[in-house]
C-alpha positions in Angstrom: -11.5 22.8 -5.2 -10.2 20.8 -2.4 -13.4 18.0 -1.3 -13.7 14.9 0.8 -12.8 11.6 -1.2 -16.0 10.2 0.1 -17.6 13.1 -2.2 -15.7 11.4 -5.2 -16.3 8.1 -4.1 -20.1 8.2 -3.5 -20.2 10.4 -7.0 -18.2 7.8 -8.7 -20.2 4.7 -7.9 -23.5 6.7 -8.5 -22.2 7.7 -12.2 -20.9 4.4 -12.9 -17.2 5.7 -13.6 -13.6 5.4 -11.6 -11.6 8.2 -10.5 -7.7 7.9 -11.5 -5.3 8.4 -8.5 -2.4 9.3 -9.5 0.5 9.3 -6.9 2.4 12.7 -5.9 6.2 13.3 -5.3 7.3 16.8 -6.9 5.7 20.0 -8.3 6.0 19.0 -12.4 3.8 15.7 -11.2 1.3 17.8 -9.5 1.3 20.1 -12.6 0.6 17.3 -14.8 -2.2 15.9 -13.0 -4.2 18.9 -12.6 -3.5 20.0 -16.2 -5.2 16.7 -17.0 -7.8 16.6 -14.6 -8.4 20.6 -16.1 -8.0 19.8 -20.0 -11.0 16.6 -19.6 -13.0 18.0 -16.9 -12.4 15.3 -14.5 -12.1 14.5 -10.9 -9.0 13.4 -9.4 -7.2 12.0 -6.4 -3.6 13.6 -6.3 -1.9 10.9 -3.6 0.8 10.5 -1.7 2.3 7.4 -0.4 5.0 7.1 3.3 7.7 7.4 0.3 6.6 10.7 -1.1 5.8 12.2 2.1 9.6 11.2 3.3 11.1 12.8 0.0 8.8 16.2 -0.2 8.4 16.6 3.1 4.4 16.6 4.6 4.5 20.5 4.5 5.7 20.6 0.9 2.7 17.8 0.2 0.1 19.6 1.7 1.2 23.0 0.8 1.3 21.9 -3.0 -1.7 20.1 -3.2 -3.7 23.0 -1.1 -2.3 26.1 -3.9 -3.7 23.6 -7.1 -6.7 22.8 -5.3 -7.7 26.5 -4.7 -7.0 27.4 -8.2 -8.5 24.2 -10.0 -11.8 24.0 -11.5 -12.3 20.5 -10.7 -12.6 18.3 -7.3 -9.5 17.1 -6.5 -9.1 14.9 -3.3 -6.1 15.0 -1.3 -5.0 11.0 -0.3 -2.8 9.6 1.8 -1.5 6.5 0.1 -0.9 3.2 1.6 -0.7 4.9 5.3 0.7 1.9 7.5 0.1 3.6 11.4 -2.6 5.7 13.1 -0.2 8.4 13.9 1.1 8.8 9.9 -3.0 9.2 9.3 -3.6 11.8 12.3 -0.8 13.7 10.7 -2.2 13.7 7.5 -5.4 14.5 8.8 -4.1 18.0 10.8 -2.3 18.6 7.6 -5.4 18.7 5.4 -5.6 15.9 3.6 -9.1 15.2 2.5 -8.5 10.9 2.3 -6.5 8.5 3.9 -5.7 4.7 3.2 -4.6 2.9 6.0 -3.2 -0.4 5.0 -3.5 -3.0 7.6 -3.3 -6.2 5.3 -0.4 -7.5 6.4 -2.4 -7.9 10.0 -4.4 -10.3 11.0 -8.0 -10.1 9.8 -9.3 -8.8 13.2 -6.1 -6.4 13.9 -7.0 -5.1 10.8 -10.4 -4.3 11.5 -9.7 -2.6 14.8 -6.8 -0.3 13.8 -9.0 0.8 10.7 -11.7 1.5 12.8 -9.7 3.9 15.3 -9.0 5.6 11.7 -12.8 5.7 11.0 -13.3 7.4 14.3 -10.5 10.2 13.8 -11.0 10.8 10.1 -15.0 11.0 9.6 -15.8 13.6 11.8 -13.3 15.8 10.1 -15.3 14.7 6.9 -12.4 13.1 5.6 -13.0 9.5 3.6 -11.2 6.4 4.9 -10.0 3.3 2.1 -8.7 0.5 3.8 -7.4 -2.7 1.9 -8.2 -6.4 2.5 -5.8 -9.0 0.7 -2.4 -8.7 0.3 -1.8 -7.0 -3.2 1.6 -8.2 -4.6 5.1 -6.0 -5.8 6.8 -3.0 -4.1 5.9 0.0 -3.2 7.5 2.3 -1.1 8.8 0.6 1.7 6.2 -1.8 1.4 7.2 -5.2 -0.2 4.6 -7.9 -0.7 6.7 -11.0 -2.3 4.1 -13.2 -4.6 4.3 -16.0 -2.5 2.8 -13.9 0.1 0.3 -12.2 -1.9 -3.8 -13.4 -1.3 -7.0 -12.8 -2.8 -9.5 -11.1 -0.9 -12.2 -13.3 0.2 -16.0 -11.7 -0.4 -17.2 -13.2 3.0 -14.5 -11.5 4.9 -14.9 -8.1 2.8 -17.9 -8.3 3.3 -18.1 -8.7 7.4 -14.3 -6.1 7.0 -17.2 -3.1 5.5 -19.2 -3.8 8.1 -17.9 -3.8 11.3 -15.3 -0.6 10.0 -17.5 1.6 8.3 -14.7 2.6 4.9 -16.0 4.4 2.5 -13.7 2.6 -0.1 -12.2 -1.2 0.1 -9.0 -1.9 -1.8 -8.6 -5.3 -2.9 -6.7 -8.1 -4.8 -7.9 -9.3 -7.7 -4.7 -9.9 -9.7 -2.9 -6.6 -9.8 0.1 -6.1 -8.7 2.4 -3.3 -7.7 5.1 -2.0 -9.8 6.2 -3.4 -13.0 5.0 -6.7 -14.7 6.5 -9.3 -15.6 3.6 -10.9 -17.7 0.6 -10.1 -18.4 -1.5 -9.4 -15.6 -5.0 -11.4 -15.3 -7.4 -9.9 -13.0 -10.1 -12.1 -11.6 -13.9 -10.9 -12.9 -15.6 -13.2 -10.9 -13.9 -12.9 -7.4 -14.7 -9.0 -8.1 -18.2 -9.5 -8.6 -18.5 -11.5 -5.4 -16.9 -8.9 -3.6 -19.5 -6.1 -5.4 -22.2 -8.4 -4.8 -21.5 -8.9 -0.7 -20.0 -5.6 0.1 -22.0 -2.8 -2.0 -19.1 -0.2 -1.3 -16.9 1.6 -3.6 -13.5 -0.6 -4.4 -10.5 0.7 -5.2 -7.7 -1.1 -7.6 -4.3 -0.9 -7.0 -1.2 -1.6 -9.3 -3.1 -0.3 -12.5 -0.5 0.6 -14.5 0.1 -2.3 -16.9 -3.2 -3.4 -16.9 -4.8 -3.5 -20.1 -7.4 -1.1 -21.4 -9.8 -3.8 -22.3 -9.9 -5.5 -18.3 -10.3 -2.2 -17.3 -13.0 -1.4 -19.0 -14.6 -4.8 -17.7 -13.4 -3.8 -14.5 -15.5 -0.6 -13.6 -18.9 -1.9 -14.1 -18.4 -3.8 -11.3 -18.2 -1.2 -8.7 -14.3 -0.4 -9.2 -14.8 3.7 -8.5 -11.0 4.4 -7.4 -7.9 3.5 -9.6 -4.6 4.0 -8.5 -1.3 5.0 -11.3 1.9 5.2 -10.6 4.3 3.3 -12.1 3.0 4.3 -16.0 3.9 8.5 -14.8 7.4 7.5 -13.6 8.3 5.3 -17.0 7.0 8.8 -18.5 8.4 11.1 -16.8 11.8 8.8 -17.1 11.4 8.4 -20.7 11.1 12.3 -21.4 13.8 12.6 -19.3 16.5 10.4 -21.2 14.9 11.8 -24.7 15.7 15.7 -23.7 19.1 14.6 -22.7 19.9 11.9 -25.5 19.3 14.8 -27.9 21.2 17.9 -25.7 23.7 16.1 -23.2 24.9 19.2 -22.5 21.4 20.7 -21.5 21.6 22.1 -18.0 18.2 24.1 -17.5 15.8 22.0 -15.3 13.2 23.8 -16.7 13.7 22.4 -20.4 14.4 19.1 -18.6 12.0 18.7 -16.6 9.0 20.6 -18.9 9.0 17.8 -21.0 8.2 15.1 -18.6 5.5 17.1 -17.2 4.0 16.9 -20.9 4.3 13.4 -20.6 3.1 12.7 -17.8 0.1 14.8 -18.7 -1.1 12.8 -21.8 -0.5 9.7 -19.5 -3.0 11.0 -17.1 -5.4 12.7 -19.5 -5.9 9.2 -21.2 -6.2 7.2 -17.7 -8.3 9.5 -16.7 -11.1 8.8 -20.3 -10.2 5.3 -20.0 -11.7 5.5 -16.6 -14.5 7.0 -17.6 -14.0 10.5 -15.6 -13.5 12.5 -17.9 -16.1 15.3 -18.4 -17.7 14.1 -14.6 -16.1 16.9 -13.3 
């Protein structure tokens, strides 16, 4: 069933748990999350990000997303990922999606509160959640390219003024993550997130999990982390299938026993985010 991400978000920091986000760009990824999300009895946010929409197509997106949540036996929430402009989240919002991210860190601190309150004012009243982000989180994705140098830390007094004047129902921040790939070993920052949890009393999101290790995420959630966002970890699946199928039949031509394979991949990837996080059987 299709519901509001403020449903999953309110739910989420009540229980104590984080919902897995997993990002959306063909029919086999959509499969593989909702098999997951059926198979642990968990709730998920299927998302997609200006990249996905450009590749799919918005009709294809919604289409999708609105055929698994009708047949699916758990909530699923239907995100826009790292929405940049009030007109990409007004077309998302006609188009049914039930949450929206509008990312307005790279604006200044006050341009950033009013263009994600204009969001707050269209979305709510169609019950749809808002997540905005404060900090610059580092690495690429999509279009969007945030070098390191130009990556910040949110500050706890600022989220904490940024929650209040915009009214979110989520708050992304940076902490350490980044997006993409590593290149070390990521170290997230425990007690800039407990500042933040302490001064803002909102559900946070993390971003650029993938990579992160089990053991700081587990730290992580306690603290008020009730949205976690994978990506990169479904495509190096999905990939990695991929090359295996075709390492062992070059001469396989049936996308079906291509491409089946990578779903089942992607699937155990999601299936063991999604108990990591603690979702599983919060359905």
């Amino acid at each position: 069933m299709l519901v509001s991400g403020i449903e999953l978000f309110q739910a989420a920091k009540k229980g104590g748990y984080a919902v897995g986000a997993f990002n959306l760009n063909n029919m086999e990824i959509l499969q593989a999350i909702i098999e997951a999300a059926e198979e642990e009895n968990s709730p998920v946010f299927i998302q997609a990000s200006q990249g996905g929409i450009k590749y799919a197509g918005i009709e294809y997106i919604a289409g999708m997303a609105r055929v698994a949540a009708e047949t699916a036996k758990v909530p699923i929430a239907l995100n826009l990922d790292h929405g940049t402009s009030f007109t990409q989240v007004v077309q998302c919002v006609r188009h049914g999606f039930s949450n929206v991210m509008i990312d307005g860190s790279k604006h200044a601190f006050e341009e950033n509160i009013a263009l994600t309150q204009k969001v707050v004012e269209v979305a709510h009243p169609n019950n749809v959640g808002v997540e905005a982000e404060l900090g610059k989180i580092g690495g690429v994705e999509d279009d969007i390219v945030v070098d390191a140098a130009d990556a910040s830390f949110t500050d706890p007094k600022e989220a904490a003024e940024f929650v209040e004047r915009t009214g979110v129902d989520a708050l992304a921040i940076a902490i350490g993550t980044a997006h993409g790939v590593y290149k070390g070993e990521p170290k997230l920052d425990f007690k800039r997130l407990e500042e933040i949890a302490a001064a803002t009393d909102v559900p946070l999101v993390l971003h650029g999990a993938s990579g992160i290790g089990d053991e700081q995420i587990r730290k992580a959630v306690p603290f008020g982390i009730t949205k976690i966002n994978i990506d990169t970890d479904l495509r190096v699946a999905f990939s990695q299938a991929i090359k295996d199928v075709l390492a062992k039949n070059p001469g396989e031509i049936d996308p079906r026993k291509i491409l089946g394979p990578a779903r089942d991949a992607m699937k155990e990837v999601a299936r063991k985010k999604m108990r990591l996080f603690g979702s599983a059987g919060r359905a």
